[in-house]
HTML snippet that shows the backbone in 3Dmol.js (N, CA, C, O; Angstrom):
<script src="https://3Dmol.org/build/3Dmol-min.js"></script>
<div id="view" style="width:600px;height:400px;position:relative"></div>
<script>
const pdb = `
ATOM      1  N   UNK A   1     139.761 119.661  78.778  1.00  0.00           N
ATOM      2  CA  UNK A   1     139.083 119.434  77.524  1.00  0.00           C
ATOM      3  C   UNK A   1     139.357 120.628  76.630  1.00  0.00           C
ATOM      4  O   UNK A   1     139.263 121.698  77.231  1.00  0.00           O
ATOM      5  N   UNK A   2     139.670 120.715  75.353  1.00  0.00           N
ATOM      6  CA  UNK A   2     140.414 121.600  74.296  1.00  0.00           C
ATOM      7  C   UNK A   2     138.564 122.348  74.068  1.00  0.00           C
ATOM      8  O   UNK A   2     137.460 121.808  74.138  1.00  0.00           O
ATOM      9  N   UNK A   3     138.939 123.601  73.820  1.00  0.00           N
ATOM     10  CA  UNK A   3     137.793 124.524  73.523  1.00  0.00           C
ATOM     11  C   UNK A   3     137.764 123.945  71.554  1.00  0.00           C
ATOM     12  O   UNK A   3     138.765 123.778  70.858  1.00  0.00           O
ATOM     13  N   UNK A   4     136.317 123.765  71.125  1.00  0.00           N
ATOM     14  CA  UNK A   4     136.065 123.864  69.739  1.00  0.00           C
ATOM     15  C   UNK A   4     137.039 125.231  69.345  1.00  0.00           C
ATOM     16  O   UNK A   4     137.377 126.151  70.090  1.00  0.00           O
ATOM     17  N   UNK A   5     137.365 125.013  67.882  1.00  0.00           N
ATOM     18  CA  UNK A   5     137.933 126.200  67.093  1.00  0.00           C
ATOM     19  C   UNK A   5     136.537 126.918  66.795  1.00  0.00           C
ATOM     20  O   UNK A   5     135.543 126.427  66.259  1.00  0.00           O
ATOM     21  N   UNK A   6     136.663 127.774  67.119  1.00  0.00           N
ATOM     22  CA  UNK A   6     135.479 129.075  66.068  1.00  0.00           C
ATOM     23  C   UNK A   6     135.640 128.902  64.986  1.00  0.00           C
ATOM     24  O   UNK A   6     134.756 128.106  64.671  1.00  0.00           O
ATOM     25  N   UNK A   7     136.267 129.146  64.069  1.00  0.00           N
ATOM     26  CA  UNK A   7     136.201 128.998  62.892  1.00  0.00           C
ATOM     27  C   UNK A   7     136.158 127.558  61.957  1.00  0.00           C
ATOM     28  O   UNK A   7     136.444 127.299  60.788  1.00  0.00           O
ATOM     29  N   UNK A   8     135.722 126.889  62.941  1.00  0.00           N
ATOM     30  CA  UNK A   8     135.422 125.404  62.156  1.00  0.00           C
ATOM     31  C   UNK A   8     134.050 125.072  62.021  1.00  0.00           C
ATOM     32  O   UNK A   8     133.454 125.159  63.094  1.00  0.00           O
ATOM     33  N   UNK A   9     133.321 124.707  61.020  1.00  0.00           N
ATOM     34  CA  UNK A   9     132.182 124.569  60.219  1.00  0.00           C
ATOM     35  C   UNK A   9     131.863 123.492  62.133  1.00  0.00           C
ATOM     36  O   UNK A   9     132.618 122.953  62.942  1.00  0.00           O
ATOM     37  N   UNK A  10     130.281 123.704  62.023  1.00  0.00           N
ATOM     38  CA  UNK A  10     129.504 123.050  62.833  1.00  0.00           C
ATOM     39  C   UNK A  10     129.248 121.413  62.558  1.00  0.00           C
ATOM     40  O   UNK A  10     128.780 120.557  63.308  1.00  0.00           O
ATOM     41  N   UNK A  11     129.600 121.350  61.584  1.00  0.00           N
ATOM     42  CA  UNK A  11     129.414 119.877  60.974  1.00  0.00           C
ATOM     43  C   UNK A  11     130.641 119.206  61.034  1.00  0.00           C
ATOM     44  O   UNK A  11     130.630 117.975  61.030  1.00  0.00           O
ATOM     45  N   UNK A  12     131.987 119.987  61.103  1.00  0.00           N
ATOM     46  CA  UNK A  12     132.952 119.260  60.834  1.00  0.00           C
ATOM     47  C   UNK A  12     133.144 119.029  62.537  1.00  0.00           C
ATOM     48  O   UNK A  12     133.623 117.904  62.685  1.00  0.00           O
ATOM     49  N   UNK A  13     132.948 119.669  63.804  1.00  0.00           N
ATOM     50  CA  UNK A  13     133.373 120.102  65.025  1.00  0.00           C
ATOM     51  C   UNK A  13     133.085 118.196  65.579  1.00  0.00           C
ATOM     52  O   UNK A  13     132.055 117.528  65.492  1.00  0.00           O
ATOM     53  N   UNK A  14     134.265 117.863  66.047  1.00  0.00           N
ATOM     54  CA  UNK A  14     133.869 116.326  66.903  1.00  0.00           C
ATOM     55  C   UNK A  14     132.831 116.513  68.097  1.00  0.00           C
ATOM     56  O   UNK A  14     132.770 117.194  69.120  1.00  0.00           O
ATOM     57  N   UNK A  15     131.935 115.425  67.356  1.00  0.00           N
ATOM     58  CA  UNK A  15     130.926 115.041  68.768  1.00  0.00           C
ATOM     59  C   UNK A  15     131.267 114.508  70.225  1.00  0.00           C
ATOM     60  O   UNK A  15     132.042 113.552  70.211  1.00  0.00           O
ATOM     61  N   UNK A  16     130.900 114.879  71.328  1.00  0.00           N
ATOM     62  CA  UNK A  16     131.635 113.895  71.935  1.00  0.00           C
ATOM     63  C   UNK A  16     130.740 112.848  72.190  1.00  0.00           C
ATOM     64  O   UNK A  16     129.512 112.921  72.167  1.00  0.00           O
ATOM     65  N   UNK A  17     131.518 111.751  72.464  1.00  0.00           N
ATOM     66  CA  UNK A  17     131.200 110.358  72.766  1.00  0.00           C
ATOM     67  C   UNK A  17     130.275 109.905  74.227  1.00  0.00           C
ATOM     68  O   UNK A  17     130.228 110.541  75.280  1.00  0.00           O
ATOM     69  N   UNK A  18     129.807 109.024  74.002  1.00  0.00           N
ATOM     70  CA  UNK A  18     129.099 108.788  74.765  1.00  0.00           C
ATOM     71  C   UNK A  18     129.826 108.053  75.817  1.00  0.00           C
ATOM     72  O   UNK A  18     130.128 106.897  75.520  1.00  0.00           O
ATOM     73  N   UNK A  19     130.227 108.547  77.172  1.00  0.00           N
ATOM     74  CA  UNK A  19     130.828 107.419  78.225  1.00  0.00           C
ATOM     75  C   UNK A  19     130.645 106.132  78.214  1.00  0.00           C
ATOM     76  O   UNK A  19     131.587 105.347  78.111  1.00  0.00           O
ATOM     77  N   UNK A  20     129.066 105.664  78.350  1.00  0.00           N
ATOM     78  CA  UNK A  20     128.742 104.432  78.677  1.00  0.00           C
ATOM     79  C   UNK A  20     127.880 104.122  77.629  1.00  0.00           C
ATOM     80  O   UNK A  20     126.687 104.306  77.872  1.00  0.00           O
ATOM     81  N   UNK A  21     128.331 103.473  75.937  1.00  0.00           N
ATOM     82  CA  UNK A  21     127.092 103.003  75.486  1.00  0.00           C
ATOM     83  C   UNK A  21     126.060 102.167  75.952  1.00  0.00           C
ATOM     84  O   UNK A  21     124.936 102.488  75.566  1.00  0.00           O
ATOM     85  N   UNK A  22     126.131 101.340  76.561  1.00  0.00           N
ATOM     86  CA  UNK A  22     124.679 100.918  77.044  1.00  0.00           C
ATOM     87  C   UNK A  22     124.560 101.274  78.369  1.00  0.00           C
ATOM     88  O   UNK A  22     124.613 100.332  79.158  1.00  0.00           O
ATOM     89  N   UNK A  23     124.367 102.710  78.967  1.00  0.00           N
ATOM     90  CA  UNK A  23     123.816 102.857  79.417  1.00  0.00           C
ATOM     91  C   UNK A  23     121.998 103.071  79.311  1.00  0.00           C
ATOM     92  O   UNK A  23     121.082 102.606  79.990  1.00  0.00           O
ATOM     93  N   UNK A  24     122.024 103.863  78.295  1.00  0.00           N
ATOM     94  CA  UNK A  24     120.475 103.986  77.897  1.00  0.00           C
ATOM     95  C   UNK A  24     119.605 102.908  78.367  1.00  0.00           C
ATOM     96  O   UNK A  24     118.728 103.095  79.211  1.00  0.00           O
ATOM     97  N   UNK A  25     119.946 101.331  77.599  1.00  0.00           N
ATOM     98  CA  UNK A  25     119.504 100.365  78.083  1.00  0.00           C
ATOM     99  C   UNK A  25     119.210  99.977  79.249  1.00  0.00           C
ATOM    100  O   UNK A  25     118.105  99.525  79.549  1.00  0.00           O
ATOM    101  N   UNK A  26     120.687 100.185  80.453  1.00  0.00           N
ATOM    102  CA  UNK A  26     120.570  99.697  81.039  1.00  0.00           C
ATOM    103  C   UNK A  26     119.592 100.630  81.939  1.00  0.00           C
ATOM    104  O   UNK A  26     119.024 100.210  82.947  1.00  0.00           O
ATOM    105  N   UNK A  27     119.505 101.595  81.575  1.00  0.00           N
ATOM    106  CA  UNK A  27     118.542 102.452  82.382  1.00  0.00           C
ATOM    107  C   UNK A  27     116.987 102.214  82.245  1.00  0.00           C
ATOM    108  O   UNK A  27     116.122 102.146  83.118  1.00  0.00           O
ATOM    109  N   UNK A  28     116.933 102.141  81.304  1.00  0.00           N
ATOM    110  CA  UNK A  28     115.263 101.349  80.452  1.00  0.00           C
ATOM    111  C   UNK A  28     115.056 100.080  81.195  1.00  0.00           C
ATOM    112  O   UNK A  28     114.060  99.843  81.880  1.00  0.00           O
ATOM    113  N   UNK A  29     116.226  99.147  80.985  1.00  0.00           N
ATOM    114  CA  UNK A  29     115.828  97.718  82.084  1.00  0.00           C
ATOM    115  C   UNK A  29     115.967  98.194  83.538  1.00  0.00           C
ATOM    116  O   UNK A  29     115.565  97.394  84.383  1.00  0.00           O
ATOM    117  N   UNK A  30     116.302  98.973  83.829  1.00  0.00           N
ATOM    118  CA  UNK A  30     116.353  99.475  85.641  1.00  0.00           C
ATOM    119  C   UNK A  30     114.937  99.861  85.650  1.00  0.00           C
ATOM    120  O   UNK A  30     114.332  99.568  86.681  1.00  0.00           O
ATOM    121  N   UNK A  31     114.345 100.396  84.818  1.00  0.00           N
ATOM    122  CA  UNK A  31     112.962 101.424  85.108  1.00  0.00           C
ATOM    123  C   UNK A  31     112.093 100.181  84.548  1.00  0.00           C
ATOM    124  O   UNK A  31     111.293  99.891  85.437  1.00  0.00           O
ATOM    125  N   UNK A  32     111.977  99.588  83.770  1.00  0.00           N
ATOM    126  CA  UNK A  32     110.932  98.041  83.731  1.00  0.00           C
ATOM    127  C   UNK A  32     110.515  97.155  84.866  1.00  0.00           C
ATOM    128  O   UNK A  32     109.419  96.882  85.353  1.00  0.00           O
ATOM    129  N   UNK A  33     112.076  96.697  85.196  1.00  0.00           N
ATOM    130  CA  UNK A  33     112.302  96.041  86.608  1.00  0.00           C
ATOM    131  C   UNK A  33     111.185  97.047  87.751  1.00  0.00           C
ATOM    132  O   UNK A  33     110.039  96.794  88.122  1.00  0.00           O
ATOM    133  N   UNK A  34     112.142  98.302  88.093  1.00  0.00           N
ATOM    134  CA  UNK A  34     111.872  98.591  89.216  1.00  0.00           C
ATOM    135  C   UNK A  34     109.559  98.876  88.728  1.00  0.00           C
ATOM    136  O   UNK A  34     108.738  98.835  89.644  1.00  0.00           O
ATOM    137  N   UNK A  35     109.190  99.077  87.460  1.00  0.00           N
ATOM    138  CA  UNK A  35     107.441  99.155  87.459  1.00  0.00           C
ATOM    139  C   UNK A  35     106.789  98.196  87.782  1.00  0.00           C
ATOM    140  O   UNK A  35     105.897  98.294  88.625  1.00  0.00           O
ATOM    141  N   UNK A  36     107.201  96.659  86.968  1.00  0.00           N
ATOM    142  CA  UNK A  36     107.055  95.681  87.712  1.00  0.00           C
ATOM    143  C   UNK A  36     106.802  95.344  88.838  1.00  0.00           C
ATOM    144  O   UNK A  36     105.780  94.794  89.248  1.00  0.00           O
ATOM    145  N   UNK A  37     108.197  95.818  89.697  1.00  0.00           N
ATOM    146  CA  UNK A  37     107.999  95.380  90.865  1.00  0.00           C
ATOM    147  C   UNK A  37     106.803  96.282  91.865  1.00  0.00           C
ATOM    148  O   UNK A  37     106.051  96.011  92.802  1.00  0.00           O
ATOM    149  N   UNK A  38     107.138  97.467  91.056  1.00  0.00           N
ATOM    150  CA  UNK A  38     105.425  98.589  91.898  1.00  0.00           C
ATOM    151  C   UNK A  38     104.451  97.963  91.617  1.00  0.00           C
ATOM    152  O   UNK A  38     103.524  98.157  92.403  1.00  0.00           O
ATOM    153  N   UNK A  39     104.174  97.027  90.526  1.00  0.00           N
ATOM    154  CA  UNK A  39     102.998  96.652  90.229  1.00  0.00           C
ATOM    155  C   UNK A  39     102.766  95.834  91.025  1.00  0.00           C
ATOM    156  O   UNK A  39     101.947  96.373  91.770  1.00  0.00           O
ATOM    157  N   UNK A  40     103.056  94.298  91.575  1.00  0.00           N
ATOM    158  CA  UNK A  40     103.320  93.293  92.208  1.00  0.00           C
ATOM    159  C   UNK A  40     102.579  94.019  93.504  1.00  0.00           C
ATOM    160  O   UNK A  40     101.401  93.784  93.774  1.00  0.00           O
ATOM    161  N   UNK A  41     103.870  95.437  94.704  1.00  0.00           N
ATOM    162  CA  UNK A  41     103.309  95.743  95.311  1.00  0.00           C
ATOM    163  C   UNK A  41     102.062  96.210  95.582  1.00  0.00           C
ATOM    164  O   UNK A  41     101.397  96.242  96.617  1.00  0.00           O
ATOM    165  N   UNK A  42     101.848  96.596  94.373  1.00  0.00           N
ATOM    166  CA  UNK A  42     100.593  97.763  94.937  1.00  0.00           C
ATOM    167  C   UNK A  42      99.337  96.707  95.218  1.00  0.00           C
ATOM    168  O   UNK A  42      98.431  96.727  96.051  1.00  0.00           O
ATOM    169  N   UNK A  43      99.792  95.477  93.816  1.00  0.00           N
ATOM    170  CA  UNK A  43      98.473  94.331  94.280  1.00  0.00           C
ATOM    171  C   UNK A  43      98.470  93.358  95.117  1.00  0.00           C
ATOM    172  O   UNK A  43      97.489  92.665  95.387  1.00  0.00           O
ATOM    173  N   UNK A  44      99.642  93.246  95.604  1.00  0.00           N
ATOM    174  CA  UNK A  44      99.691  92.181  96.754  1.00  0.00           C
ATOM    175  C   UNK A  44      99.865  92.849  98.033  1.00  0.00           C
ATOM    176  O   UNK A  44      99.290  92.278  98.960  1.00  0.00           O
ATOM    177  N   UNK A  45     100.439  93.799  98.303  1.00  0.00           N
ATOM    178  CA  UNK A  45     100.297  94.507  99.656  1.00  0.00           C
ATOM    179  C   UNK A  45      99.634  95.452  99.558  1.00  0.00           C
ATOM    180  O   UNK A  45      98.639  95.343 100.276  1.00  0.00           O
ATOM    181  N   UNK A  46      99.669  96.347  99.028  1.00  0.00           N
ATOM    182  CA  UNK A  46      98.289  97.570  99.445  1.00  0.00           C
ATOM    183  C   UNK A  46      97.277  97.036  99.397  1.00  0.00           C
ATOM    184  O   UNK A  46      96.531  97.113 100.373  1.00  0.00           O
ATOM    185  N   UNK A  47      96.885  96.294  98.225  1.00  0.00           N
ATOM    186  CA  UNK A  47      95.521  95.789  97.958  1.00  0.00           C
ATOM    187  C   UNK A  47      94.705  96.002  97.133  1.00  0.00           C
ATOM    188  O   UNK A  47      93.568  95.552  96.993  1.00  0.00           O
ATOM    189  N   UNK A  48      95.617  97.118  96.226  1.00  0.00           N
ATOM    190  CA  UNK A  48      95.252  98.049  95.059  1.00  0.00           C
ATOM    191  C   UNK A  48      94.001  97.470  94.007  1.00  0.00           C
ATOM    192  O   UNK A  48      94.501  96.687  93.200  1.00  0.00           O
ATOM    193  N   UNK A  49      93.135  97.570  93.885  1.00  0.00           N
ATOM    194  CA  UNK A  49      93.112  96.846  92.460  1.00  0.00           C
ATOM    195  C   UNK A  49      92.908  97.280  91.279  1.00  0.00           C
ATOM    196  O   UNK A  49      92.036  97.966  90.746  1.00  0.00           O
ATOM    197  N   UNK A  50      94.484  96.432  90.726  1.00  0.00           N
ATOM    198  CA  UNK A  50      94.866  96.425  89.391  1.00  0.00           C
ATOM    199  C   UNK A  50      94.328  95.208  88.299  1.00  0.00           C
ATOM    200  O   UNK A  50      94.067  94.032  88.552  1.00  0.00           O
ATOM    201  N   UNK A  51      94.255  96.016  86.856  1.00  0.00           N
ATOM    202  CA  UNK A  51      93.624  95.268  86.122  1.00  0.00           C
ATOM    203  C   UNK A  51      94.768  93.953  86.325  1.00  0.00           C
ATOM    204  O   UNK A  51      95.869  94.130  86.848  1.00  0.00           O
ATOM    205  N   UNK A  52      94.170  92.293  85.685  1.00  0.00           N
ATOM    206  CA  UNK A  52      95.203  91.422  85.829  1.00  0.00           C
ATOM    207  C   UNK A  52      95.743  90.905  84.784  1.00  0.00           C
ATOM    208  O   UNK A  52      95.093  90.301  83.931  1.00  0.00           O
ATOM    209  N   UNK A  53      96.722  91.049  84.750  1.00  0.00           N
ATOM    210  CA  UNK A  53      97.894  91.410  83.387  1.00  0.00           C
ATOM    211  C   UNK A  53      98.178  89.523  83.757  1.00  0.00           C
ATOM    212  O   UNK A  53      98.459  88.978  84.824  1.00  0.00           O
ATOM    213  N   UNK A  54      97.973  88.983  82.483  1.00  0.00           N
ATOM    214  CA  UNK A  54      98.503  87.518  82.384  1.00  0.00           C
ATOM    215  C   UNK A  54     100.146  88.054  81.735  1.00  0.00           C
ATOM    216  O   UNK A  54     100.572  88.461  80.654  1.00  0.00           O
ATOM    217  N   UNK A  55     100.667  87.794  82.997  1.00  0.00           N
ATOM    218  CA  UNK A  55     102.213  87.782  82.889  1.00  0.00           C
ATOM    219  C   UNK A  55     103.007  87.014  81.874  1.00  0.00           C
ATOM    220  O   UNK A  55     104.084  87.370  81.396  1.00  0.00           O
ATOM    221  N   UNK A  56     102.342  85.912  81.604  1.00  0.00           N
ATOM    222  CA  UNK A  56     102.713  84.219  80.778  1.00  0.00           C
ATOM    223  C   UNK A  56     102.846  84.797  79.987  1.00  0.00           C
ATOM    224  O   UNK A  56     104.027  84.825  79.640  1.00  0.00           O
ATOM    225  N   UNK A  57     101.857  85.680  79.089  1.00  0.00           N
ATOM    226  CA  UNK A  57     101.932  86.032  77.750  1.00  0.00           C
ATOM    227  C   UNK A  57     102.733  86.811  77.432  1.00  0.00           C
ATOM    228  O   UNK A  57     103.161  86.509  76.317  1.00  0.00           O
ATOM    229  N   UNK A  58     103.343  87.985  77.954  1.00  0.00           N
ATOM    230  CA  UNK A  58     103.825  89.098  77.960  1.00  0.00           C
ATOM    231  C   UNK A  58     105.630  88.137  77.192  1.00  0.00           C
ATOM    232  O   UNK A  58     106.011  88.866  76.276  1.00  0.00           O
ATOM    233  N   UNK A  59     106.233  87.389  77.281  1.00  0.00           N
ATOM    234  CA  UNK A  59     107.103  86.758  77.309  1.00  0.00           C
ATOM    235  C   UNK A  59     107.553  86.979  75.770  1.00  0.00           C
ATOM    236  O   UNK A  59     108.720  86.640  75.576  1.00  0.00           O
ATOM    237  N   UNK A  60     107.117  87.298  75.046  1.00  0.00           N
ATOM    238  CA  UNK A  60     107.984  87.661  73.568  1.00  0.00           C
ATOM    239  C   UNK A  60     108.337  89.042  73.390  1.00  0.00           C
ATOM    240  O   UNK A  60     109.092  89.469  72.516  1.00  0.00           O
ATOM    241  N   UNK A  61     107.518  89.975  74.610  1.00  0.00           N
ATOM    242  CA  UNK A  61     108.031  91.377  74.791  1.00  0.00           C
ATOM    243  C   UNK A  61     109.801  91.400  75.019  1.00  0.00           C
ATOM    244  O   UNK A  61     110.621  92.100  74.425  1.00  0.00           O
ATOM    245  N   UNK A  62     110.059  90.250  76.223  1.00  0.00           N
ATOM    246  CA  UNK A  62     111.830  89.778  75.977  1.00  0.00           C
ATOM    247  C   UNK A  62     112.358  89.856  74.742  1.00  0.00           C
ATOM    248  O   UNK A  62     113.263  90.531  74.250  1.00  0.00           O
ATOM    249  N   UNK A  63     111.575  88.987  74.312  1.00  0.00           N
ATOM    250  CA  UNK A  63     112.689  88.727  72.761  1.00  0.00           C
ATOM    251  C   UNK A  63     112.476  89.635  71.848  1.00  0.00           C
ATOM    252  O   UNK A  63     113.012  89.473  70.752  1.00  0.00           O
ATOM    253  N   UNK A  64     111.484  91.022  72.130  1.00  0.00           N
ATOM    254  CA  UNK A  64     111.460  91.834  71.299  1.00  0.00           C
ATOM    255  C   UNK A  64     112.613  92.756  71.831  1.00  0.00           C
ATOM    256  O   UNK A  64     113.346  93.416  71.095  1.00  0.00           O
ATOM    257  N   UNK A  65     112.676  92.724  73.090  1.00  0.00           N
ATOM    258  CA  UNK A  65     113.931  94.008  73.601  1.00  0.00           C
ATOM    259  C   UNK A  65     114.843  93.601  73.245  1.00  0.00           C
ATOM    260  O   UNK A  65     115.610  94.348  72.638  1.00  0.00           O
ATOM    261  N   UNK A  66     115.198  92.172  73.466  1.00  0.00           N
ATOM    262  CA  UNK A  66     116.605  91.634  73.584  1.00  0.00           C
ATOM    263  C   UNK A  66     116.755  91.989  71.902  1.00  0.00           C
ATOM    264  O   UNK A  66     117.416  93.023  71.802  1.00  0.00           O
ATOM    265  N   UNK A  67     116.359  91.469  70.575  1.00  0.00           N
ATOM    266  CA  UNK A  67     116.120  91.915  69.317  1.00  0.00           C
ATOM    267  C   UNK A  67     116.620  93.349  69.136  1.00  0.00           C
ATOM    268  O   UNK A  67     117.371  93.611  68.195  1.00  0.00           O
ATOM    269  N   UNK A  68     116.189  94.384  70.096  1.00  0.00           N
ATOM    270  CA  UNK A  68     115.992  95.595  69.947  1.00  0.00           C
ATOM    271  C   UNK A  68     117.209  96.056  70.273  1.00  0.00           C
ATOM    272  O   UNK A  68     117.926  96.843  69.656  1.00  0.00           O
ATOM    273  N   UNK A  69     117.420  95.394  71.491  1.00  0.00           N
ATOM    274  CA  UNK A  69     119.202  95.844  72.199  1.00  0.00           C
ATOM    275  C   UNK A  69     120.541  94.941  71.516  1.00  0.00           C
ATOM    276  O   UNK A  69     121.623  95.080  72.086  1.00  0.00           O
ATOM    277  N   UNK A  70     120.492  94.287  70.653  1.00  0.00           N
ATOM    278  CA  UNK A  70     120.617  93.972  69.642  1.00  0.00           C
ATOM    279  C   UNK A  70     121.432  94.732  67.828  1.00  0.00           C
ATOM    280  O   UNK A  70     122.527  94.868  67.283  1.00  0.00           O
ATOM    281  N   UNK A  71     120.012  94.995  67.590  1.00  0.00           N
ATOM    282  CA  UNK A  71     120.149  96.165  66.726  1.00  0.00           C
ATOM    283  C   UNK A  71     120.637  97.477  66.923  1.00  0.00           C
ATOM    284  O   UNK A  71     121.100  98.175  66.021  1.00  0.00           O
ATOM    285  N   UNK A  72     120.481  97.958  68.651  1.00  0.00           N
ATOM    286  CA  UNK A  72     121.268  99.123  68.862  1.00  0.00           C
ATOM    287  C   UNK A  72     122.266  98.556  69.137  1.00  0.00           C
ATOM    288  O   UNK A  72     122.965  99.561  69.008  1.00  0.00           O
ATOM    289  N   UNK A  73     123.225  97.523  69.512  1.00  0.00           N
ATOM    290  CA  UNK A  73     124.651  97.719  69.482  1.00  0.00           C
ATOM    291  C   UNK A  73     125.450  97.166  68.730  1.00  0.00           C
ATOM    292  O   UNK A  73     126.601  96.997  69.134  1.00  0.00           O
ATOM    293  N   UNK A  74     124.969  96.614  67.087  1.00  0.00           N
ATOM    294  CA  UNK A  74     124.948  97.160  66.429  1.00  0.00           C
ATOM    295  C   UNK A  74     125.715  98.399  65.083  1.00  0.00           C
ATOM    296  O   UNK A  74     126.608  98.499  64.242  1.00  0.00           O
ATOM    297  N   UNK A  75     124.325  99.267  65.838  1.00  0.00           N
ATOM    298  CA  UNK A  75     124.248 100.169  65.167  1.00  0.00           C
ATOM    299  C   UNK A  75     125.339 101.114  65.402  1.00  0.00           C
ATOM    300  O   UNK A  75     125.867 101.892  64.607  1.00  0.00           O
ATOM    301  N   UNK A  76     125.642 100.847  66.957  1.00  0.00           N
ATOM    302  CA  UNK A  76     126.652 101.931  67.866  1.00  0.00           C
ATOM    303  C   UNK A  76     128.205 101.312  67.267  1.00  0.00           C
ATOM    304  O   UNK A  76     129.040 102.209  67.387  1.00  0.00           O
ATOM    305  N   UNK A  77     128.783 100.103  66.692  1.00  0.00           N
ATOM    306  CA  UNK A  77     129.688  99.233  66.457  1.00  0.00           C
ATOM    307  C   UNK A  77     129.817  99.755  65.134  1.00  0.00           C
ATOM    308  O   UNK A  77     130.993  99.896  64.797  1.00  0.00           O
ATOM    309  N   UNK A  78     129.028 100.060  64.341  1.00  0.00           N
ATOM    310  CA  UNK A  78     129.384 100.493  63.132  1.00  0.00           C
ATOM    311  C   UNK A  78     129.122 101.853  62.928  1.00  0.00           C
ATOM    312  O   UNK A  78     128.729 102.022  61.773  1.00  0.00           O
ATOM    313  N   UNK A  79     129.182 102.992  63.634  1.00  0.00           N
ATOM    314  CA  UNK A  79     129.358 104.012  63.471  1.00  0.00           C
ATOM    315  C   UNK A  79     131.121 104.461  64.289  1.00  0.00           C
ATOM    316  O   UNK A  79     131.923 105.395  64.294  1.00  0.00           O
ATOM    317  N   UNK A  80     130.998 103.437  64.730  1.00  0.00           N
ATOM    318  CA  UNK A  80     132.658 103.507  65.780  1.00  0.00           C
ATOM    319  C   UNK A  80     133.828 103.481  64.770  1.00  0.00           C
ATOM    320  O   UNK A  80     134.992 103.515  65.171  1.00  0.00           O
TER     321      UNK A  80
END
`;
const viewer = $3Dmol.createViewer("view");
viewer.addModel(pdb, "pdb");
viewer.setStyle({}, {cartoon: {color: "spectrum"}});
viewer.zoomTo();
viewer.render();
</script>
């Protein structure tokens, strides 16, 4: 990898790129998934008790991410 010039303005110096754009995402849906599924456990096998979340409803939270992941790629497509 080439060392930045010193003498080049901080603003002009290339950013580097991000390897995996959706990773972020996919890391956010890995960590949803995997709370979920702690939740499930803790109330069906430990025995925990958790307040009870009507799951049914929760269902436009989807179409708000999917919306959301969406608009970030996007956003990432036109800065490219």
């Amino acid at each position: 990898m080439a060392e930045p010039d010193p003498n080049q303005s901080f603003e002009n110096r290339p950013q580097p790129r991000d390897p995996e754009p959706g990773r972020i995402v996919t890391v956010v849906f890995g960590l949803v998934v995997i709370a979920i599924g702690v939740w499930f456990f803790a109330d069906r096998t430990l025995g925990l008790n958790l307040p009870d979340v009507d799951w049914g409803s929760l269902w436009p939270l989807v179409l708000i991410a999917i919306g959301v992941w969406i608009l970030i790629g996007a956003g990432r497509r036109n800065r490219a």
